[in-house]
N, CA, C and O atoms as a GROMACS GRO file, in nm:
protein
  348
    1UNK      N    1   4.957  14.226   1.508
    1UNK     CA    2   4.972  14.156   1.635
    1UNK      C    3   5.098  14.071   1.630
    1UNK      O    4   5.116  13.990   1.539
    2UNK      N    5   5.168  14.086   1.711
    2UNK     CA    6   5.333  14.031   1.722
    2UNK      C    7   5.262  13.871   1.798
    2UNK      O    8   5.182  13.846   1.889
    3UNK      N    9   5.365  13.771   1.677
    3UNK     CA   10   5.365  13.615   1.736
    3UNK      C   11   5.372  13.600   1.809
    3UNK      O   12   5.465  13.667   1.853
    4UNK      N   13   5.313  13.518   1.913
    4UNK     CA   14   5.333  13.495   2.050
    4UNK      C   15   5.517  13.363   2.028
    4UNK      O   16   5.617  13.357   2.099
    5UNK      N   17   5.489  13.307   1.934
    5UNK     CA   18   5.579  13.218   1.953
    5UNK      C   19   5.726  13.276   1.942
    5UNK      O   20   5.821  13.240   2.010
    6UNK      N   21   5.727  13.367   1.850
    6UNK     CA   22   5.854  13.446   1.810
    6UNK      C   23   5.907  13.538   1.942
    6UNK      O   24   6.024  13.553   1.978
    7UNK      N   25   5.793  13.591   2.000
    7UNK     CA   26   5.822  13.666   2.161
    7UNK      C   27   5.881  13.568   2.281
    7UNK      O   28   5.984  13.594   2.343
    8UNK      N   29   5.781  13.423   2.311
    8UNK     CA   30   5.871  13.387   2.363
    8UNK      C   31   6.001  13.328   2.344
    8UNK      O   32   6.082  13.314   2.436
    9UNK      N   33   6.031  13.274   2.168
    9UNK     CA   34   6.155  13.211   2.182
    9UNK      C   35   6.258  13.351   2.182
    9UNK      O   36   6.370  13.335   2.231
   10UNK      N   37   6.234  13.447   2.145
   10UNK     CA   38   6.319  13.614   2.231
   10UNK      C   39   6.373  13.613   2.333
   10UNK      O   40   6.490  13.636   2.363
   11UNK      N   41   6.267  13.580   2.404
   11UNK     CA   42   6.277  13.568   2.605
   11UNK      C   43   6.382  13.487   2.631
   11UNK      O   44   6.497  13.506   2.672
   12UNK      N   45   6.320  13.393   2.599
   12UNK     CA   46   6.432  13.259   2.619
   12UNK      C   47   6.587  13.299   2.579
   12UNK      O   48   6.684  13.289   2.654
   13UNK      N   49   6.588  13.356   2.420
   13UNK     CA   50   6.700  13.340   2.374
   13UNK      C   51   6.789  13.455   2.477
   13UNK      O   52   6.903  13.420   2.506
   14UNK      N   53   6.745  13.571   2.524
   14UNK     CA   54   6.766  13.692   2.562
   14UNK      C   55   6.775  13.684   2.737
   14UNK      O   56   6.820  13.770   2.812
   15UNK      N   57   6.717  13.549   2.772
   15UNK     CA   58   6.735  13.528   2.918
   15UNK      C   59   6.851  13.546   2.961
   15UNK      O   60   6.883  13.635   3.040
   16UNK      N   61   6.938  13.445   2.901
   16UNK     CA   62   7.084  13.438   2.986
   16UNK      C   63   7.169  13.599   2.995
   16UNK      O   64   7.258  13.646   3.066
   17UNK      N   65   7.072  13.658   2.860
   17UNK     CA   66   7.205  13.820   2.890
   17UNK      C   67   7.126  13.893   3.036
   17UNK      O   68   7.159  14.011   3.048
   18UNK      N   69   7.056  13.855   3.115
   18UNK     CA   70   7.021  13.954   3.167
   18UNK      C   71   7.109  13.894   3.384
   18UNK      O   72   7.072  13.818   3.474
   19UNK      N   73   7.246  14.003   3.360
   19UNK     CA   74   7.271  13.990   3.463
   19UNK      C   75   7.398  14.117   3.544
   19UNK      O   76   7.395  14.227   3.489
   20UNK      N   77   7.459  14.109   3.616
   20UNK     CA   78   7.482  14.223   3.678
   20UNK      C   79   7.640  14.227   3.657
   20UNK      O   80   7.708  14.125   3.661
   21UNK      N   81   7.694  14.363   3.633
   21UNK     CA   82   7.833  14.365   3.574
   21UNK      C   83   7.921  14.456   3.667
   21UNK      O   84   7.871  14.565   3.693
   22UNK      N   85   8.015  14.436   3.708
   22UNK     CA   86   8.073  14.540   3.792
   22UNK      C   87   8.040  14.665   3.753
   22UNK      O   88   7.986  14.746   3.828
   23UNK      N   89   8.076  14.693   3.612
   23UNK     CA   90   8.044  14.799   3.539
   23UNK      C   91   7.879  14.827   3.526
   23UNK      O   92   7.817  14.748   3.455
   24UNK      N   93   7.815  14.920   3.580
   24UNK     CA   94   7.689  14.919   3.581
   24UNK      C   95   7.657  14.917   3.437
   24UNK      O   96   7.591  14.820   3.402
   25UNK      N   97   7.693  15.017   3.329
   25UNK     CA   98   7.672  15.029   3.236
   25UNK      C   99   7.669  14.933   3.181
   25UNK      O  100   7.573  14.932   3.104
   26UNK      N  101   7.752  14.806   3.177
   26UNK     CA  102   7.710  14.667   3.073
   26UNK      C  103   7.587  14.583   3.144
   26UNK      O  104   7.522  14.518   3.064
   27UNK      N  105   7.544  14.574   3.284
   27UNK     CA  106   7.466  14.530   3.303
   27UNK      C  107   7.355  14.563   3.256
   27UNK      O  108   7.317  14.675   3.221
   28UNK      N  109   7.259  14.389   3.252
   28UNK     CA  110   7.168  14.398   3.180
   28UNK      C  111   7.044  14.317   3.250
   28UNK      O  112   7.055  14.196   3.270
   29UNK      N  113   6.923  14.388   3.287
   29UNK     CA  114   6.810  14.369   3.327
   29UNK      C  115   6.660  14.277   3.289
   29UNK      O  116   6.616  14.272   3.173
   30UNK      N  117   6.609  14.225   3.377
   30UNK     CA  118   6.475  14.156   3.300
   30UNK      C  119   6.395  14.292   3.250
   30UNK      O  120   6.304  14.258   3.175
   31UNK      N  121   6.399  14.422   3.265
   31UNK     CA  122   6.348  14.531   3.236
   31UNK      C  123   6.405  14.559   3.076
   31UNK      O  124   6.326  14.578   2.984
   32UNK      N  125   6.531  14.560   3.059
   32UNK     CA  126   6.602  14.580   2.962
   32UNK      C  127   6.572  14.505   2.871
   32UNK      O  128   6.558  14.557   2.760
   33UNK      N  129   6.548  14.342   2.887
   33UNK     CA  130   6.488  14.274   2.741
   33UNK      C  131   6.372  14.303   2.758
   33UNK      O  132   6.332  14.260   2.650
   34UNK      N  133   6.276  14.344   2.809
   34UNK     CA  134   6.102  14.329   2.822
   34UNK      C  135   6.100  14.462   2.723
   34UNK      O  136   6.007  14.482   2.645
   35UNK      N  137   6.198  14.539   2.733
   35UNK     CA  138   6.202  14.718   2.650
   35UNK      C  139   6.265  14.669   2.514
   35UNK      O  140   6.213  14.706   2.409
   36UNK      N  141   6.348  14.608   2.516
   36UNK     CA  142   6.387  14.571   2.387
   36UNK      C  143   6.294  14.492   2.294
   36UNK      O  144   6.295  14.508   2.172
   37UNK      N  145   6.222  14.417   2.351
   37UNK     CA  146   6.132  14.312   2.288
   37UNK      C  147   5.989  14.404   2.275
   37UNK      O  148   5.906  14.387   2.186
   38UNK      N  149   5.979  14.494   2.372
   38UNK     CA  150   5.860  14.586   2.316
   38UNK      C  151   5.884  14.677   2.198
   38UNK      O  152   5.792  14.706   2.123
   39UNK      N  153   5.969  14.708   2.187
   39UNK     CA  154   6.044  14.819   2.055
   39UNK      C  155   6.016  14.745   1.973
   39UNK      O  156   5.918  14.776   1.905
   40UNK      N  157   6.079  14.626   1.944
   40UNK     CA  158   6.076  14.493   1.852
   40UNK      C  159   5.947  14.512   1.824
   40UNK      O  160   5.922  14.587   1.729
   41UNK      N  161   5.840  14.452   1.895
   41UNK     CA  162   5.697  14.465   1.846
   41UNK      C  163   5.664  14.644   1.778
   41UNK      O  164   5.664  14.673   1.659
   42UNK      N  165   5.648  14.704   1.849
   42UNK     CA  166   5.648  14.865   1.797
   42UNK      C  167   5.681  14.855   1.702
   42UNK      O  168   5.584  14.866   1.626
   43UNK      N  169   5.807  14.830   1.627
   43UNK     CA  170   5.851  14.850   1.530
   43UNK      C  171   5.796  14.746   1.380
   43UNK      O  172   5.805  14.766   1.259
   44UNK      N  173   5.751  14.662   1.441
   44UNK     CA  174   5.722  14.554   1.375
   44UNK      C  175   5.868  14.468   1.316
   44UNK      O  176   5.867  14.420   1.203
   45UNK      N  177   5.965  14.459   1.386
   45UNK     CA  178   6.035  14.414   1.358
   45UNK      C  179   6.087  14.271   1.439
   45UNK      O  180   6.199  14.231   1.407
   46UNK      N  181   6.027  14.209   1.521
   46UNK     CA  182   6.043  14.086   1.587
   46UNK      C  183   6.103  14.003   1.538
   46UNK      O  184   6.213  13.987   1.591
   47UNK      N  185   6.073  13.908   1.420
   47UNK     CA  186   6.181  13.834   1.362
   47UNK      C  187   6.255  13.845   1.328
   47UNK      O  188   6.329  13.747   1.342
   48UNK      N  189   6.332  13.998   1.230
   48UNK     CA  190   6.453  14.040   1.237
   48UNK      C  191   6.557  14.027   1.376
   48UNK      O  192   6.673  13.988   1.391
   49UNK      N  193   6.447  14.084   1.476
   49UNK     CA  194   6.546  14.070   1.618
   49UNK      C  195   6.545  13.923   1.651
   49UNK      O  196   6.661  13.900   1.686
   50UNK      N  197   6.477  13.813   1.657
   50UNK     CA  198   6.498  13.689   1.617
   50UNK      C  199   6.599  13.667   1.575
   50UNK      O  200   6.702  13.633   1.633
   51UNK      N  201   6.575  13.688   1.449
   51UNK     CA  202   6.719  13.650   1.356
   51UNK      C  203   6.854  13.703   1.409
   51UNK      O  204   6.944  13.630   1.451
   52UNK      N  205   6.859  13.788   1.406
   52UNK     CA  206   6.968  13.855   1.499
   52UNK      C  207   7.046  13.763   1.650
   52UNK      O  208   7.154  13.706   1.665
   53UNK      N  209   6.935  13.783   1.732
   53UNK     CA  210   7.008  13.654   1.838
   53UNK      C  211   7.016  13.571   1.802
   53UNK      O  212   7.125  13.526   1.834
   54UNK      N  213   6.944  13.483   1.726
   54UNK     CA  214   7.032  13.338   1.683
   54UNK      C  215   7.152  13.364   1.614
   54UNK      O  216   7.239  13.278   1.613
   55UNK      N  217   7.166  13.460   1.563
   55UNK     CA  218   7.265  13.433   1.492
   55UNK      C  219   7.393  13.485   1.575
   55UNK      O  220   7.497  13.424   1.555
   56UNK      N  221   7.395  13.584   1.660
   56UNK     CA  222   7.504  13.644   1.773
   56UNK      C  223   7.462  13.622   1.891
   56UNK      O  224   7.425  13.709   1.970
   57UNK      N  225   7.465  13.446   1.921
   57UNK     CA  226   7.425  13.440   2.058
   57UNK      C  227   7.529  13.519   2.188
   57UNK      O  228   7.497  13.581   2.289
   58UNK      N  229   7.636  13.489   2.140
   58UNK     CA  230   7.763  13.539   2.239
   58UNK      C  231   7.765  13.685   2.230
   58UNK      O  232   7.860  13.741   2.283
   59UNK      N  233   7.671  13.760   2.168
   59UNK     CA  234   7.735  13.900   2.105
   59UNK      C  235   7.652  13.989   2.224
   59UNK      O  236   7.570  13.929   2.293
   60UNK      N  237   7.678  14.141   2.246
   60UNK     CA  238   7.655  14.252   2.348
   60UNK      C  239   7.515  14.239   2.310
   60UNK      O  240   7.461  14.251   2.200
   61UNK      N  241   7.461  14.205   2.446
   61UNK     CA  242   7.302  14.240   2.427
   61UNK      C  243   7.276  14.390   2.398
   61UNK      O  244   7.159  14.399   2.363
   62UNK      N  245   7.345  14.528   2.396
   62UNK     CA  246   7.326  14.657   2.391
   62UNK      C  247   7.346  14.639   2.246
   62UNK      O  248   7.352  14.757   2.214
   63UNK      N  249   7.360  14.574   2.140
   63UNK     CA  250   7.416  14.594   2.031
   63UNK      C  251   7.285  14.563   1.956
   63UNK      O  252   7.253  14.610   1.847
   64UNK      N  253   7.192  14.447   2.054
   64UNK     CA  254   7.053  14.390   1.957
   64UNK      C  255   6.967  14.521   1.893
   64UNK      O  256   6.895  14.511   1.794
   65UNK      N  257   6.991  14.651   1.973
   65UNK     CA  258   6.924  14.795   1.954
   65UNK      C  259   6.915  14.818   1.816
   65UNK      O  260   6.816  14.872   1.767
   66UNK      N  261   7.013  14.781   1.749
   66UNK     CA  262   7.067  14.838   1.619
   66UNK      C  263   6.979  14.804   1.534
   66UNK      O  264   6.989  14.875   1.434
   67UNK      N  265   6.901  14.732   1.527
   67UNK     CA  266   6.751  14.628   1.434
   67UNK      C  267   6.683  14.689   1.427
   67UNK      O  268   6.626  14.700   1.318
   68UNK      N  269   6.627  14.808   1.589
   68UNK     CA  270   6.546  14.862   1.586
   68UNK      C  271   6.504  14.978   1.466
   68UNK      O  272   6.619  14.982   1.423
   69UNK      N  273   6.436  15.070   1.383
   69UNK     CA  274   6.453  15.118   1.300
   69UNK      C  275   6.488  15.295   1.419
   69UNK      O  276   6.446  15.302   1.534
   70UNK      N  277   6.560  15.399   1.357
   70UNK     CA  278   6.499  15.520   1.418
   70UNK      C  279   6.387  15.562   1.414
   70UNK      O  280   6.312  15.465   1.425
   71UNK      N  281   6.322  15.672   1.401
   71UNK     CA  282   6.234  15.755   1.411
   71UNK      C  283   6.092  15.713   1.506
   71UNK      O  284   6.104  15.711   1.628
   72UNK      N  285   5.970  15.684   1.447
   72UNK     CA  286   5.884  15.632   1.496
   72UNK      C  287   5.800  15.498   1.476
   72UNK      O  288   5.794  15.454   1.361
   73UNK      N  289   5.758  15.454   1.541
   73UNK     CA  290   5.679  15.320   1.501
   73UNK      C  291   5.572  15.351   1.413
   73UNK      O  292   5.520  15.463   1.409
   74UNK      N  293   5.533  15.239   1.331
   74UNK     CA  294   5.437  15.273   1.177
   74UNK      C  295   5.316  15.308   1.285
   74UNK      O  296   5.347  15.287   1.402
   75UNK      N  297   5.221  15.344   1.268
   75UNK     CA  298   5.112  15.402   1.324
   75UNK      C  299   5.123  15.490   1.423
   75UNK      O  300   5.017  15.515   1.480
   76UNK      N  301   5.211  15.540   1.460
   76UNK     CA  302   5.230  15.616   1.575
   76UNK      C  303   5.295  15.772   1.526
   76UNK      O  304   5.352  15.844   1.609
   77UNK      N  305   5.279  15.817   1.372
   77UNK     CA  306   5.348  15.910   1.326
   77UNK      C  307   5.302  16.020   1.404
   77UNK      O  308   5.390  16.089   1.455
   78UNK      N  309   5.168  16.055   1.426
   78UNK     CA  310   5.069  16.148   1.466
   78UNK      C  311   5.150  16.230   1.596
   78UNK      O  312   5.156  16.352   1.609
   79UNK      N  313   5.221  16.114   1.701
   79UNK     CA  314   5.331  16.158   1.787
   79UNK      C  315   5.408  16.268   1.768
   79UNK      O  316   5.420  16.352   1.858
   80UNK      N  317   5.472  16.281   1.644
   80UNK     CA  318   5.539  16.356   1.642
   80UNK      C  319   5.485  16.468   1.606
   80UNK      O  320   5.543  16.576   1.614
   81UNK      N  321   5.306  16.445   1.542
   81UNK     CA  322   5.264  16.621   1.499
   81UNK      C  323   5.187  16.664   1.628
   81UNK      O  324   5.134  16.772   1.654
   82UNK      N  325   5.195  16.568   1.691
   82UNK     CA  326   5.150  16.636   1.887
   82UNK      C  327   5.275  16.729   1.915
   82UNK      O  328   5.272  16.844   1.958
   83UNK      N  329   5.369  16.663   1.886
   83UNK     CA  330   5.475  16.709   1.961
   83UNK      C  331   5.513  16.859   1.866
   83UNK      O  332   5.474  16.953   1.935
   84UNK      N  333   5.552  16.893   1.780
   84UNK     CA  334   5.555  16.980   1.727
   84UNK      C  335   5.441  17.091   1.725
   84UNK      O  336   5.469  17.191   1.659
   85UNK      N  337   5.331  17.088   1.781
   85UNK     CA  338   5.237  17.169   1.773
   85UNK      C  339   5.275  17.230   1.929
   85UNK      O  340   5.248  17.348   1.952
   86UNK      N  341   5.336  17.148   2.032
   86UNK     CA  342   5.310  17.170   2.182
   86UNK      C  343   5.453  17.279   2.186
   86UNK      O  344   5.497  17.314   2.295
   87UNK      N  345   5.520  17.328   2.054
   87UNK     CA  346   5.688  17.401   2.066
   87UNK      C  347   5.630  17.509   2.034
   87UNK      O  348   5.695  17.613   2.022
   0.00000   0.00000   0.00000
C-alpha cells in the first residue's frame, strides 16, 4: 500500500508542472501527474520518484518517467502470460 503522505507531497511537488505550452507536446496535465504518480505506486517506486522531484525541481516533468522501471509491475507478471496466449 503506497504512503498516503509520500503521494500527496508528489502532488504538491508536481502541481506547478501541470500547464499548457504552445507546443502541445511539452504540455503537461492534472491527468499526466495522476498517471505518473499511479505508475509510481504500480511500480512500487514512490519515494524514488519523491526523491527525484526534490531533487530536479526546475527539471522536464516528461523526464520524471525515467524512475519508472520497464517491463511490468511486481504482481502483475501473469499480464503478460494472458497476453501471449491471446497471439
Amino acid at each position: 500500500m503506497a504512503n498516503t503522505t509520500v503521494l500527496s507531497e508528489l502532488r504538491q511537488l508536481l502541481r506547478p508542472f501541470v500547464r499548457e505550452h504552445s507546443e502541445k507536446k511539452n504540455s503537461v496535465y492534472e491527468e499526466d501527474v495522476e498517471s505518473l504518480i499511479g505508475f509510481a505506486v504500480d511500480f512500487q517506486v514512490e519515494e524514488e520518484m519523491l526523491a527525484e522531484v526534490k531533487a530536479n525541481p526546475d527539471g522536464a516533468f516528461w523526464d520524471f518517467f525515467r524512475v519508472i522501471p520497464e517491463g511490468v509491475p511486481p504482481g502483475q507478471e501473469d499480464l503478460l502470460e494472458d497476453d501471449s496466449r491471446t497471439k
